[in-house]
Backbone bond lengths (Angstrom), bond angles and torsions (degrees), N, CA, C in turn:
res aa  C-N    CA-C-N  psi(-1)  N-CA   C-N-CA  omega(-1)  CA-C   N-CA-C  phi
1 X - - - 1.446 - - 1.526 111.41 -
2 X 1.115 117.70 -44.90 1.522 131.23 -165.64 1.792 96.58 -67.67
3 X 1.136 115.06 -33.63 1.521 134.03 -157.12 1.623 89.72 -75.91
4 X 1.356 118.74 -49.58 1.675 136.66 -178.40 1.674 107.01 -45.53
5 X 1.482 93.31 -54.69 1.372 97.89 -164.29 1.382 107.71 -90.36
6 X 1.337 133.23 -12.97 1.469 118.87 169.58 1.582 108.37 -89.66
7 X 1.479 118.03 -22.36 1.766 110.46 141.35 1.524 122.06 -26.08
8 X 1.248 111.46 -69.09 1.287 116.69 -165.93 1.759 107.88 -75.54
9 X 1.711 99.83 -35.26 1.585 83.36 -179.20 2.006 116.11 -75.00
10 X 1.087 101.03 -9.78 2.083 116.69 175.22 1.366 87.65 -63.34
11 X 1.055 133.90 -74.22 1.728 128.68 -167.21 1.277 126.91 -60.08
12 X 1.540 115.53 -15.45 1.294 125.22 154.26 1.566 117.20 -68.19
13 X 1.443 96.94 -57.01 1.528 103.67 165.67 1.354 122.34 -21.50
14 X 1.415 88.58 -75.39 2.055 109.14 -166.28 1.648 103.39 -62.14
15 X 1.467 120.45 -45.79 1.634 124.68 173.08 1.662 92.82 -52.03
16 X 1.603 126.26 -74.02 1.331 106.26 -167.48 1.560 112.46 -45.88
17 X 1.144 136.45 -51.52 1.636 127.44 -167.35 1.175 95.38 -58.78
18 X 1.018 125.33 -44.26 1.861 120.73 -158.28 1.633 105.04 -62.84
19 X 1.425 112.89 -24.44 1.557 128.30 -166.17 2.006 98.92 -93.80
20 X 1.569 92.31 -48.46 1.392 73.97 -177.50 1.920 109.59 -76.01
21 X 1.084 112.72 -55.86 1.909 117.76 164.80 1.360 110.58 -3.98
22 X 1.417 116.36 -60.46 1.316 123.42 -154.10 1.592 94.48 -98.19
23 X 1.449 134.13 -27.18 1.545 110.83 155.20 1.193 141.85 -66.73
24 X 1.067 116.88 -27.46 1.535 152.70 168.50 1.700 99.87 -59.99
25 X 1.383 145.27 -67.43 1.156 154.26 128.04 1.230 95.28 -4.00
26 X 1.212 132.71 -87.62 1.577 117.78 -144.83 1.303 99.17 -85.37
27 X 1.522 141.19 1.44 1.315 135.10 -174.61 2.000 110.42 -91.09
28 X 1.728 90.78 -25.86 1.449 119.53 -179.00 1.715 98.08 -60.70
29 X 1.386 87.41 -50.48 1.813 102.00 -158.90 1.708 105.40 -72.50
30 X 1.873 126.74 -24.91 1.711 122.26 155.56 1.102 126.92 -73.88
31 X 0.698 128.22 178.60 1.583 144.33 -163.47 1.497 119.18 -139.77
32 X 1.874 102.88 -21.67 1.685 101.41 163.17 1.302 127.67 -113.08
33 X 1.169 136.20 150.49 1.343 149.11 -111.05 1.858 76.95 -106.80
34 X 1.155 137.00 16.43 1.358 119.45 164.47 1.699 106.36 -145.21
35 X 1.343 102.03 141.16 1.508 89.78 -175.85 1.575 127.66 -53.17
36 X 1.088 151.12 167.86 1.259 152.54 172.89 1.793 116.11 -147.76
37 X 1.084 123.58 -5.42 1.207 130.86 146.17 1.376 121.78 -69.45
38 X 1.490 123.41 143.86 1.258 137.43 143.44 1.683 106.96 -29.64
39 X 1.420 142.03 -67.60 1.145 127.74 -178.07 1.342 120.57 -107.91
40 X 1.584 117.16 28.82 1.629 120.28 115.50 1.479 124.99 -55.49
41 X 1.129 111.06 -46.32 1.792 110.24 -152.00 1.606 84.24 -94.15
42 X 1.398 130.75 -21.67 1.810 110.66 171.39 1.770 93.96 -70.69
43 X 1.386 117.41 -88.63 1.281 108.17 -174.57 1.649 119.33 -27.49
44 X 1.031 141.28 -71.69 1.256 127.53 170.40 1.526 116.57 -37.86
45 X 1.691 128.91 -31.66 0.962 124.04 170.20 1.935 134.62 -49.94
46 X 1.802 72.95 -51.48 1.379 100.85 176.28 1.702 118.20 -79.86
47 X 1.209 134.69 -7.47 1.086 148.94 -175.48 2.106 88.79 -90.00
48 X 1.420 96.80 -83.99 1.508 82.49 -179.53 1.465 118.40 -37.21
49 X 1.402 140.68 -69.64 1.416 140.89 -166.33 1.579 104.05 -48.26
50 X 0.982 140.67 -38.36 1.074 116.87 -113.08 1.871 84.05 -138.50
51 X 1.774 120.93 -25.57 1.680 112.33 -171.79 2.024 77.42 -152.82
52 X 0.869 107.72 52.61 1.358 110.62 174.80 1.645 128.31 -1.07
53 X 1.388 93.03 51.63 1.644 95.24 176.38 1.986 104.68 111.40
54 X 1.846 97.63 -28.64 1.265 82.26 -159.44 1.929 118.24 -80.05
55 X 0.910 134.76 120.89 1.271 132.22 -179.12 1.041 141.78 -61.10
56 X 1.366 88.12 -42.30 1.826 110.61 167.50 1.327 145.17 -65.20
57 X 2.156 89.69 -19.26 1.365 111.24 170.54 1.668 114.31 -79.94
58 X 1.387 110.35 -51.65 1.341 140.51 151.39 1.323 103.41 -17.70
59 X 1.427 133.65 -62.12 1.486 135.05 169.90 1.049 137.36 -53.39
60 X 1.479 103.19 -32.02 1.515 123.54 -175.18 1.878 117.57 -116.81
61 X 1.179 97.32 13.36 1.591 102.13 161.12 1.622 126.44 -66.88
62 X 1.578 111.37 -58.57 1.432 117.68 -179.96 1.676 109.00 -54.84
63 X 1.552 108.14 -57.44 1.618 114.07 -176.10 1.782 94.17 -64.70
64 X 0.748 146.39 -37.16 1.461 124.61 155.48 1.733 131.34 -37.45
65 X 0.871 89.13 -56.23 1.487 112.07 -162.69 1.836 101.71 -62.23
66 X 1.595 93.43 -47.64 1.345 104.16 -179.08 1.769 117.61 -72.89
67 X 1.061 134.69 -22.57 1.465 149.04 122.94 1.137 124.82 -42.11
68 X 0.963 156.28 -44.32 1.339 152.33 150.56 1.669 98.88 -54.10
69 X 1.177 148.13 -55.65 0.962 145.63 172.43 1.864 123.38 -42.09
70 X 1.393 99.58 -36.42 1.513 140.16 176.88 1.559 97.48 -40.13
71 X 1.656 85.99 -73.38 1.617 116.95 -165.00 1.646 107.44 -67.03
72 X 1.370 117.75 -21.51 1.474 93.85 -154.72 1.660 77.21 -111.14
73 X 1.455 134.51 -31.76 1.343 97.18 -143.77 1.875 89.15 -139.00
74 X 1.500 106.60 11.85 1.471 123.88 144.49 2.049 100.96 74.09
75 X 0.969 90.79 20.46 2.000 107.49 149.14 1.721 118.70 -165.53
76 X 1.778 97.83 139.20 1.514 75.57 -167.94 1.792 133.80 -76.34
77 X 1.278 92.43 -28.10 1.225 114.38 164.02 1.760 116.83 108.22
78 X 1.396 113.45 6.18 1.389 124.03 -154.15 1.714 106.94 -30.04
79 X 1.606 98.81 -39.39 1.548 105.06 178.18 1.233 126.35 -82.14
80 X 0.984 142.16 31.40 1.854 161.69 -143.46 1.647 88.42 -15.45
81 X 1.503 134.01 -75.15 0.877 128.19 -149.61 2.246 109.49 -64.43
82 X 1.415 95.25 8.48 1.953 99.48 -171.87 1.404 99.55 -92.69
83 X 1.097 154.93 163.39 1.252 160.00 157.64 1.522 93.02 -85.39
């Protein structure tokens, strides 16, 4: 069971990095202090809703997740779909 659910929580994981990666990337890639891309204004979207501003938490969710995963069920899984 435990094995199930740190499945499902790895793919949350890897979707969050992929979401934050690719905002972070395109925020690298403007030059004005507000997003103007399509995946500026999701990431910024999703940053407000979702860790209310905070960034740092936002950063440190996946490398969490994947450690705790580490610990309990002894691989982390960064790649959900790898055994």
């Amino acid at each position: 069971m435990k094995d199930r659910v740190f499945i499902v929580l790895s793919w949350v994981a890897f979707a969050h990095a992929v979401i934050v990666l690719a905002g972070v990337l395109d925020g690298m890639n403007n030059f004005l202090p507000i997003p103007t891309s399509k995946v500026g204004r999701f990431y910024s979207d999703y940053l407000s809703i979702l860790f209310t501003g905070e960034e740092i938490i936002a950063y440190a969710v996946s490398p969490t997740i994947w450690l705790l995963s580490y610990v309990v069920t002894g691989a982390p899984r960064i790649l959900p779909w790898k055994r």
